[in-house]
C-alpha positions as a Markdown table, in Angstrom:
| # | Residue | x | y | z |
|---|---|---|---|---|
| 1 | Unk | 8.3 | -1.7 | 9.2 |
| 2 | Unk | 5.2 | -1.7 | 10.9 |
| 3 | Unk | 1.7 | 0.1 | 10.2 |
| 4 | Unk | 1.2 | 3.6 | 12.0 |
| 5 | Unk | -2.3 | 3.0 | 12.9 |
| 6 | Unk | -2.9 | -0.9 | 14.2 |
| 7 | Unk | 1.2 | -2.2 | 14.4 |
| 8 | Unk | 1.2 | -5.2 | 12.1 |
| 9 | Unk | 3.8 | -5.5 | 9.8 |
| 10 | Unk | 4.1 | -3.9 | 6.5 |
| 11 | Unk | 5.3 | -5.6 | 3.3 |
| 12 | Unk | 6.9 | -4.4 | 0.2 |
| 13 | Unk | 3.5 | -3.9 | -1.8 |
| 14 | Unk | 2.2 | -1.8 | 1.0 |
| 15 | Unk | 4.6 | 0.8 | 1.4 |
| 16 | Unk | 4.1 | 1.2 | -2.5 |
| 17 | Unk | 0.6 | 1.5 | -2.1 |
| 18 | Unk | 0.9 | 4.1 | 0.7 |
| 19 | Unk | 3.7 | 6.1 | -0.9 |
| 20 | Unk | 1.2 | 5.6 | -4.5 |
| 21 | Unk | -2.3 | 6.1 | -2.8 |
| 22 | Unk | -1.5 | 8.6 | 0.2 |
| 23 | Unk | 1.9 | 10.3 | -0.2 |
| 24 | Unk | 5.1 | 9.6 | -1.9 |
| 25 | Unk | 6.8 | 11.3 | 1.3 |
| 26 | Unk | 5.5 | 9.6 | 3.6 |
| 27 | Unk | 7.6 | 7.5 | 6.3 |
| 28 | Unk | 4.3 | 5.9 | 7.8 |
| 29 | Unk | 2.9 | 3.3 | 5.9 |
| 30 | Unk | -0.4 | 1.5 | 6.0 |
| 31 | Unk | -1.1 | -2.6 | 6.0 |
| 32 | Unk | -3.1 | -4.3 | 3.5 |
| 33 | Unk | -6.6 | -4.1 | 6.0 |
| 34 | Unk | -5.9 | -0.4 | 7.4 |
| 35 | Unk | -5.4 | 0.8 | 3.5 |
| 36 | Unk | -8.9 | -1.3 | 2.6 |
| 37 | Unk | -10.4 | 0.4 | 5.4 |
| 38 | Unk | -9.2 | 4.0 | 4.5 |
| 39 | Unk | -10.1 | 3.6 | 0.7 |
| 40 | Unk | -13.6 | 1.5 | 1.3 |
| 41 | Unk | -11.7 | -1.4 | -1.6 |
| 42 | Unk | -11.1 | -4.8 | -0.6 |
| 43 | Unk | -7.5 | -6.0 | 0.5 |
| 44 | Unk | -8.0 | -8.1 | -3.1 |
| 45 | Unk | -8.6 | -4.9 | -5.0 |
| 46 | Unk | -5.9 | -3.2 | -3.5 |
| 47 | Unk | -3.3 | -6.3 | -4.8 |
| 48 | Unk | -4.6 | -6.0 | -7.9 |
| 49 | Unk | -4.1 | -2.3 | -7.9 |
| 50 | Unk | -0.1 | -2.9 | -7.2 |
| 51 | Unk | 0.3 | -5.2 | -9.8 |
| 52 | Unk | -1.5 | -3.2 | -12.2 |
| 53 | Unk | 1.0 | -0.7 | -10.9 |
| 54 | Unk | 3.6 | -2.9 | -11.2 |
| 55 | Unk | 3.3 | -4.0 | -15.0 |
| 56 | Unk | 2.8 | -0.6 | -15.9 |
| 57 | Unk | 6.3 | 0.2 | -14.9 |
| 58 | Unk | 5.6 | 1.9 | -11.6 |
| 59 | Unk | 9.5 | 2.2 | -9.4 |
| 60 | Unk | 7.4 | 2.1 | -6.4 |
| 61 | Unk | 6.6 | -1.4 | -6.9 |
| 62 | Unk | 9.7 | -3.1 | -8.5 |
Protein backbone atom coordinates (compact mmCIF):
# COMPACT_ATOMS: atom_id res chain seq x y z
CA UNK A 1 0.00 0.00 0.00
CA UNK A 2 1.04 3.29 -0.59
CA UNK A 3 -0.03 6.83 0.86
CA UNK A 4 -2.77 8.73 -1.24
CA UNK A 5 -1.25 12.05 -0.81
CA UNK A 6 2.82 11.86 -1.24
CA UNK A 7 3.30 7.77 -2.56
CA UNK A 8 5.58 6.37 0.09
CA UNK A 9 4.78 3.24 1.46
CA UNK A 10 2.40 2.52 4.17
CA UNK A 11 2.99 0.06 7.10
CA UNK A 12 0.80 -1.87 9.32
CA UNK A 13 0.60 0.88 12.15
CA UNK A 14 -0.46 3.42 9.64
CA UNK A 15 -3.41 2.06 8.05
CA UNK A 16 -4.52 1.56 11.78
CA UNK A 17 -3.98 5.01 12.54
CA UNK A 18 -5.86 6.22 9.33
CA UNK A 19 -8.79 3.70 9.64
CA UNK A 20 -8.55 4.89 13.89
CA UNK A 21 -7.89 8.80 13.36
CA UNK A 22 -9.77 9.54 9.91
CA UNK A 23 -12.13 6.69 8.85
CA UNK A 24 -12.57 3.13 9.59
CA UNK A 25 -13.79 2.87 5.80
CA UNK A 26 -11.37 4.26 4.27
CA UNK A 27 -9.27 2.38 1.48
CA UNK A 28 -6.64 5.43 1.32
CA UNK A 29 -4.34 5.53 4.00
CA UNK A 30 -1.84 8.08 5.22
CA UNK A 31 2.17 7.55 6.06
CA UNK A 32 3.58 8.29 9.34
CA UNK A 33 4.82 12.26 8.10
CA UNK A 34 1.46 13.00 5.97
CA UNK A 35 -0.71 11.81 9.24
CA UNK A 36 1.79 14.23 11.54
CA UNK A 37 1.19 16.81 9.09
CA UNK A 38 -2.73 16.54 9.02
CA UNK A 39 -3.01 16.24 12.90
CA UNK A 40 -0.16 19.05 13.77
CA UNK A 41 1.53 15.65 16.34
CA UNK A 42 4.81 14.45 15.79
CA UNK A 43 5.50 11.09 13.86
CA UNK A 44 6.70 10.07 17.69
CA UNK A 45 3.37 10.98 19.18
CA UNK A 46 1.49 9.35 16.62
CA UNK A 47 3.56 5.74 17.49
CA UNK A 48 2.80 6.15 20.76
CA UNK A 49 -0.77 6.70 20.01
CA UNK A 50 -0.85 3.10 18.19
CA UNK A 51 0.64 1.41 20.84
CA UNK A 52 -1.44 2.96 23.33
CA UNK A 53 -4.11 1.66 20.93
CA UNK A 54 -2.65 -1.45 20.75
CA UNK A 55 -2.43 -2.39 24.59
CA UNK A 56 -5.72 -1.24 25.00
CA UNK A 57 -7.06 -4.05 22.89
CA UNK A 58 -7.73 -2.06 19.75
CA UNK A 59 -8.36 -4.97 16.41
CA UNK A 60 -7.07 -2.29 14.24
CA UNK A 61 -3.70 -2.65 15.52
CA UNK A 62 -3.17 -6.41 16.33
Amino acid sequence: MQCSLCGEKVGRDEVGLTKKLINRGTQEYLCLACLSRRFRVSPEKLLEMADAFRAAGCTLFM
